[in-house]
C-alpha positions as CSV (number, residue, x, y, z in Angstrom):
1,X,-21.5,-6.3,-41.4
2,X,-22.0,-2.5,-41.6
3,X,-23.7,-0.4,-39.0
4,X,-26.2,0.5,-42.0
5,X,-27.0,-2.7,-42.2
6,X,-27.4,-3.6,-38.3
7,X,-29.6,-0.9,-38.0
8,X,-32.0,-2.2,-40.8
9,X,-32.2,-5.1,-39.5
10,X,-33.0,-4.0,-36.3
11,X,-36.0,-2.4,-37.7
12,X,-36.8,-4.9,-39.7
13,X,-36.8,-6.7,-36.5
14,X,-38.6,-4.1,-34.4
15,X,-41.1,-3.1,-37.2
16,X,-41.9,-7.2,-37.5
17,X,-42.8,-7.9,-33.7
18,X,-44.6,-5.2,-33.4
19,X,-46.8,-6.5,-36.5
20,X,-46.8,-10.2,-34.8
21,X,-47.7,-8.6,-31.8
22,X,-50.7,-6.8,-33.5
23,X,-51.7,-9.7,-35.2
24,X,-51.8,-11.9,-32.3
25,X,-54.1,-9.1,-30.7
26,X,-56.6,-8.8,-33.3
27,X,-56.7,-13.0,-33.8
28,X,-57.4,-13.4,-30.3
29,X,-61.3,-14.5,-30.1
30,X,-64.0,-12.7,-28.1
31,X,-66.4,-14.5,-26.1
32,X,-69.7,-13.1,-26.2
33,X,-71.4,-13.4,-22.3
34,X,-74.6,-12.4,-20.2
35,X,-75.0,-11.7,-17.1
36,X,-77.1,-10.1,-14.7
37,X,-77.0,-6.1,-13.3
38,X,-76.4,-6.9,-9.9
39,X,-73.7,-4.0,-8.7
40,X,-71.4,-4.0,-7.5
41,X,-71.1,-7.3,-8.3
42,X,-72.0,-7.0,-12.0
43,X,-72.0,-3.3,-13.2
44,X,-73.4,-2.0,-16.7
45,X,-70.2,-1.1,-17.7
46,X,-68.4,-4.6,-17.1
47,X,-66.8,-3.5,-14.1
48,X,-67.4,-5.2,-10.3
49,X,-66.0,-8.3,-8.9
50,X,-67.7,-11.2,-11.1
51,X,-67.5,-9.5,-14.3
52,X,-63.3,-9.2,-13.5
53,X,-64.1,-13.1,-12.5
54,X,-65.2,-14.0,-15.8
55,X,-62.7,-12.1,-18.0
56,X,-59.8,-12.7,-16.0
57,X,-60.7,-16.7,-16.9
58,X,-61.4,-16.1,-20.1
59,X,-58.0,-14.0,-20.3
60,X,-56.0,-16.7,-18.5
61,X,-57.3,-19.4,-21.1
62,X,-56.1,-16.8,-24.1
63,X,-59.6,-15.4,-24.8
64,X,-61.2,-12.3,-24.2
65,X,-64.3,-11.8,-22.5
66,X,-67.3,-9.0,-23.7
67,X,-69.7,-9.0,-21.2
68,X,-73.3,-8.0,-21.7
69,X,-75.2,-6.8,-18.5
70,X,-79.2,-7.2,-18.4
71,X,-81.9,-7.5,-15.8
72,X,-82.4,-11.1,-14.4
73,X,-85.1,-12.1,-17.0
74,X,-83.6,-11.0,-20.2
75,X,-80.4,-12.7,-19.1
76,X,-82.1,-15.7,-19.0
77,X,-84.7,-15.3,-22.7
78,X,-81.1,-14.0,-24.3
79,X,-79.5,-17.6,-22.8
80,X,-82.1,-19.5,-23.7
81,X,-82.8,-17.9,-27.4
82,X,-79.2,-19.0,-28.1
83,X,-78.4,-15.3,-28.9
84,X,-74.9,-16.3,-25.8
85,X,-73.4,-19.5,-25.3
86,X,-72.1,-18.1,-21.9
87,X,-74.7,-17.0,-19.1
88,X,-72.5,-16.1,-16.1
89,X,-75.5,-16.5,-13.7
90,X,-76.0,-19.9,-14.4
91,X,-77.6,-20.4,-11.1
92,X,-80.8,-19.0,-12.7
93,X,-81.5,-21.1,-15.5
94,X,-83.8,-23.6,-13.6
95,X,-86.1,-24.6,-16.8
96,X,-85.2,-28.3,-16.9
97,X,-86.9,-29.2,-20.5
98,X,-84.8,-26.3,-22.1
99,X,-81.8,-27.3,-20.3
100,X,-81.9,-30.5,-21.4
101,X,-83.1,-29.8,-24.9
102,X,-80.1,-27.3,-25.4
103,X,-77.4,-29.6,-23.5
104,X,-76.7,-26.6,-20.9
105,X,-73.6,-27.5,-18.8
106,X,-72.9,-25.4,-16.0
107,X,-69.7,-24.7,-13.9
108,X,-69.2,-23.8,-10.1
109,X,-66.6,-20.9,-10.0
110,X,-67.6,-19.2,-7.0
111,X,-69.2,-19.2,-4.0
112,X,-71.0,-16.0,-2.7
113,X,-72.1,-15.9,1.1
114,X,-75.7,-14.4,1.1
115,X,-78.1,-13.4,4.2
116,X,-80.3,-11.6,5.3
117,X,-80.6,-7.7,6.5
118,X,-83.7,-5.7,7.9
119,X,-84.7,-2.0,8.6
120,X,-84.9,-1.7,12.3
121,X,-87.1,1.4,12.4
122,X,-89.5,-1.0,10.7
123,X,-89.4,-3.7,13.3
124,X,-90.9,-3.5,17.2
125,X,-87.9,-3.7,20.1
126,X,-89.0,-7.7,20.4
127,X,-88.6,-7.9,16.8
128,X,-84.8,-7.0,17.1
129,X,-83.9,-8.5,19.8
130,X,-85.3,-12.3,18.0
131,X,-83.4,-11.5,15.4
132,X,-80.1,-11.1,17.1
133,X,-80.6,-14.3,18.8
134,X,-81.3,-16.1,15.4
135,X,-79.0,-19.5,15.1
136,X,-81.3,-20.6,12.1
137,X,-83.6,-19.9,9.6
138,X,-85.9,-21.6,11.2
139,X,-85.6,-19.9,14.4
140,X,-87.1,-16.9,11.9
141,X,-90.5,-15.8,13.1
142,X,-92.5,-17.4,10.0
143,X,-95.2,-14.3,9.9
144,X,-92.0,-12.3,8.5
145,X,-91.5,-12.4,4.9
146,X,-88.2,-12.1,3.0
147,X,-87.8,-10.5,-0.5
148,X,-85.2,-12.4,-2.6
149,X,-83.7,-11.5,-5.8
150,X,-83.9,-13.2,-9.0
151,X,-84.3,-16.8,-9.0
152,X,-82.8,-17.4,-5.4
153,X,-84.6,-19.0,-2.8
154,X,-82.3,-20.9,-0.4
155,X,-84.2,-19.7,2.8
156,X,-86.9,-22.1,2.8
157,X,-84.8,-25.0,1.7
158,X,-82.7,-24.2,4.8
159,X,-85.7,-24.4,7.4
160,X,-87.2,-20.7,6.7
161,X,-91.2,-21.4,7.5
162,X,-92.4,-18.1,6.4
163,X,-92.9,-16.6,2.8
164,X,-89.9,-16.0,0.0
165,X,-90.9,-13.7,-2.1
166,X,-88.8,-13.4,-5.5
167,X,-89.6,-9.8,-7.5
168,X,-86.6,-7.8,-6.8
169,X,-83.8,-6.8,-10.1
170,X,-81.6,-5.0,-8.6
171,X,-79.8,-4.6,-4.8
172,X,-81.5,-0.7,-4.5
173,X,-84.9,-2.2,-5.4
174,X,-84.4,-4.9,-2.4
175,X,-83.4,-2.3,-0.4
176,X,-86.5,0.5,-1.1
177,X,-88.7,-2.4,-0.9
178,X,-87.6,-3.6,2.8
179,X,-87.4,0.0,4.3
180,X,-91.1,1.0,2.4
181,X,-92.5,-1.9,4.8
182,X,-92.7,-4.3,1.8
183,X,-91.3,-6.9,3.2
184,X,-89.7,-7.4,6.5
185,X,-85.9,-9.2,5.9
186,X,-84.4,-8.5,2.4
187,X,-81.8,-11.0,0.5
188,X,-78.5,-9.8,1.1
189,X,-75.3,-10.7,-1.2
190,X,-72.5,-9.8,1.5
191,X,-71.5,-6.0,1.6
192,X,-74.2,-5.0,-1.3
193,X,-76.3,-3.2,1.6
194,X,-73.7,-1.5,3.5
195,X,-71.7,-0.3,0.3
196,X,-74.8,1.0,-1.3
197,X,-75.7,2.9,1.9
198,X,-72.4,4.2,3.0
199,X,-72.4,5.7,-0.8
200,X,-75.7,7.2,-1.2
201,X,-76.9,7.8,1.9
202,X,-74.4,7.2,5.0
203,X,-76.6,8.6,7.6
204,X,-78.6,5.8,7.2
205,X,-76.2,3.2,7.5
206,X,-77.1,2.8,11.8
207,X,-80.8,2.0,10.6
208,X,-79.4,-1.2,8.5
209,X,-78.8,-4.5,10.2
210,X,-77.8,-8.1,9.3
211,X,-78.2,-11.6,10.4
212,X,-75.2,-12.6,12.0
213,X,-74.4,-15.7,9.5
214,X,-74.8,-16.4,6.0
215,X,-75.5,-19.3,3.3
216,X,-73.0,-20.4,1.4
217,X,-74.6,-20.2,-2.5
218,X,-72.7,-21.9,-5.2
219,X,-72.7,-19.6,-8.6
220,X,-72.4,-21.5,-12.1
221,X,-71.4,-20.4,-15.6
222,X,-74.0,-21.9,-18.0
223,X,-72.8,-23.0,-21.6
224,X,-75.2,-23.5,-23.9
225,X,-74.0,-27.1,-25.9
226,X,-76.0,-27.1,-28.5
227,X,-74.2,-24.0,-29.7
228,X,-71.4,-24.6,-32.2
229,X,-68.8,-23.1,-29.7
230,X,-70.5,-24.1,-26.5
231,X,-68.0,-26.9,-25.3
232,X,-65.1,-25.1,-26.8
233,X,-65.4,-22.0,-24.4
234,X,-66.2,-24.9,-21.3
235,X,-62.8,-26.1,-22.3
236,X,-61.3,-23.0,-22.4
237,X,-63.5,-21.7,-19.3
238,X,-62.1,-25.1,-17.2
239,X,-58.5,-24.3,-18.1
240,X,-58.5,-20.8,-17.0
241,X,-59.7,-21.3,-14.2
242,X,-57.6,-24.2,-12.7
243,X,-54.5,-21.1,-13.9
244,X,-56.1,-18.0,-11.8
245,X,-56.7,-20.3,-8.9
246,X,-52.8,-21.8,-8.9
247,X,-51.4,-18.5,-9.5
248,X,-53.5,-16.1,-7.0
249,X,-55.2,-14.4,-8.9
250,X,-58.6,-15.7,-7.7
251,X,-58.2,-14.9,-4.1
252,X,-56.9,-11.4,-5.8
253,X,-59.9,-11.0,-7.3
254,X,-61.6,-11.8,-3.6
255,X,-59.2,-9.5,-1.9
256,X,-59.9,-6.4,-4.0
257,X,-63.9,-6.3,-2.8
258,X,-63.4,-8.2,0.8
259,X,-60.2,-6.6,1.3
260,X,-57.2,-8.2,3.5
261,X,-57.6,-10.9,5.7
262,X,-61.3,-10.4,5.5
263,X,-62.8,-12.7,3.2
264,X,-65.0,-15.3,4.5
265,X,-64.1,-19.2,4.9
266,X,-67.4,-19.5,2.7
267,X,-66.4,-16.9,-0.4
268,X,-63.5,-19.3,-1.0
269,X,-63.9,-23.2,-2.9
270,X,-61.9,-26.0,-1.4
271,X,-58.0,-25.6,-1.9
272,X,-57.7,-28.3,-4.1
273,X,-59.5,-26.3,-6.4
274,X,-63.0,-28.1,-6.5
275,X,-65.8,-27.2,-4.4
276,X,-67.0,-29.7,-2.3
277,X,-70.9,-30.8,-2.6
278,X,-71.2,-30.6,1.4
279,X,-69.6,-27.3,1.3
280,X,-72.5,-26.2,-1.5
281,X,-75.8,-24.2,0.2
282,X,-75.2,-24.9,3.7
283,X,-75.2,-22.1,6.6
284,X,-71.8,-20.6,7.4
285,X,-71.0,-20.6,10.7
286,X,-67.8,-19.5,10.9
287,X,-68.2,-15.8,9.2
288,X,-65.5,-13.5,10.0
289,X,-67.0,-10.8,7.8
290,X,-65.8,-7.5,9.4
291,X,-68.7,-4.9,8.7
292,X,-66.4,-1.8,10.0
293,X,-63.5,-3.0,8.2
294,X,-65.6,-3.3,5.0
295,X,-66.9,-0.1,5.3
296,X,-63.3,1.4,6.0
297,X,-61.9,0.3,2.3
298,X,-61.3,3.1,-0.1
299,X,-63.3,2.2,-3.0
300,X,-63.7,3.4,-6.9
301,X,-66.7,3.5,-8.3
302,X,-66.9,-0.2,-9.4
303,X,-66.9,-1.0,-6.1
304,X,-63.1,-2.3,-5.8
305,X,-60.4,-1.6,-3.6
306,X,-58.2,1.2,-4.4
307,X,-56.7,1.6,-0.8
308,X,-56.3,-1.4,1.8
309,X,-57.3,0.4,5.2
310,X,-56.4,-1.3,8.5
């Protein structure tokens, strides 16, 4: 065989993978999802640690994931309209006679460790100091009120006796809220507070504090079955799922917002892979969460780890 004619069909070889490998890009489906704003969690421009949850799924199950970020409400009309099969706040979607009459199935796939922090120029001395000493909700003095966020309301369920209010949309609403005097305690997704402050407004970050254990809050992906690819993207959600949590990329994921050797016991499911029921909305007690080391992390924008910091 002549050069001439290696070389054309080395381009002919070339010129065809790179036309497969087009193809194969431009077959592979989009999933069409909704989620709440909630940064850095859930940023408007798909970025944060459970959008990256959700597409690297998706990805791992050979789909790709477009993610549409609304307020709480929205999220869950736009679910419930059947304008998404996928909600990734499932956790929200509490109207039982739509659930049922639209077969929604929903999916634990993480756990998120929530609390409670308060705005110590806002309390009295005695306040404070009750608060440090606080082994339970219900060692909460009931005439204090918490402001939640969304549809959550664990506190009361776990022995809280005083008021849950639920009004806020977005983590700097909860925040201007508890240090106007709104409320006293505000609902606290783990590092939300401190990363907003040290960001914004760092000088303020002494004024801040936080109950000294968390609940452990299941989060569900919702799938709406009476759509006509509801149970195909559960099957494909299920599958990529069991592959990111077998080949690290879920505790990653963990990794690049905790950092290092500082995620809590309670951010992580059971390795087996399922979370256990008794392991679902319960107080954690043993929270390693290490506030300085947190705040230490070089960050981008999104809110992930760029630079681990000892």
């Amino acid at each position: 065989m002549c050069i001439k004619t290696v070389k054309t069909l080395l381009i002919t070889v070339i010129f065809f993978s790179l036309f497969l490998g087009v193809a194969l890009v431009q077959a592979q489906e989009t999933v069409e999802v909704i989620g709440h704003q909630y940064s850095p969690y859930q940023n408007k421009d798909q970025s944060g640690f459970q959008n990256e949850l959700v597409r690297e799924t998706f990805k791992a199950a050979g789909l790709m994931a477009d993610i549409t970020i609304a307020p709480p409400l929205r999220t869950v009309n736009q679910f419930y309209t059947a304008k998404f099969a996928v909600c990734a706040d499932g956790e929200t979607l509490n109207d039982d006679e739509k659930n049922k009459a639209l077969d929604v199935r929903k999916k634990t796939y993480w756990n998120v460790p929530i609390g409670l922090m308060y705005y110590k120029p806002n309390l009295t001395p005695a306040q404070i100091s009750q608060l440090e000493t606080v082994k339970s909700l219900s060692d909460i003095d009931p005439g204090l009120t918490i402001l939640s966020y969304g549809g959550y309301n664990p506190f009361n369920d776990a022995g809280f006796k005083g008021k849950v209010f639920i009004k806020s949309n977005s983590p700097e609403q909860t925040m201007a809220m508890v240090k106007g005097g709104r409320n006293e305690l505000g609902f606290e997704v783990l590092g939300v507070t401190p990363y907003f402050t040290k960001k914004d407004n760092p000088e303020e970050l002494d004024n801040w504090a936080f109950l000294n254990y968390w609940l452990y809050f299941p989060q569900y992906i919702a799938f709406n079955g009476s759509h006509p690819k509801g149970a195909f993207y559960e099957e494909k959600f299920n599958q990529g799922l069991s592959t990111i949590k077998k080949n690290g990329v879920y505790v990653k994921i963990y990794e690049r917002f905790y950092g290092k050797k500082n995620v809590p016991k309670s951010a992580i499911d059971d390795p087996d892979g399922e979370i256990r029921d008794e392991d679902q909305s319960k107080i954690v007690e043993d929270n390693q969460f290490d506030l300085a080391k947190f705040l230490r992390q070089v960050r981008d924008r999104s809110g992930f780890i760029v630079k681990f910091v000892d």
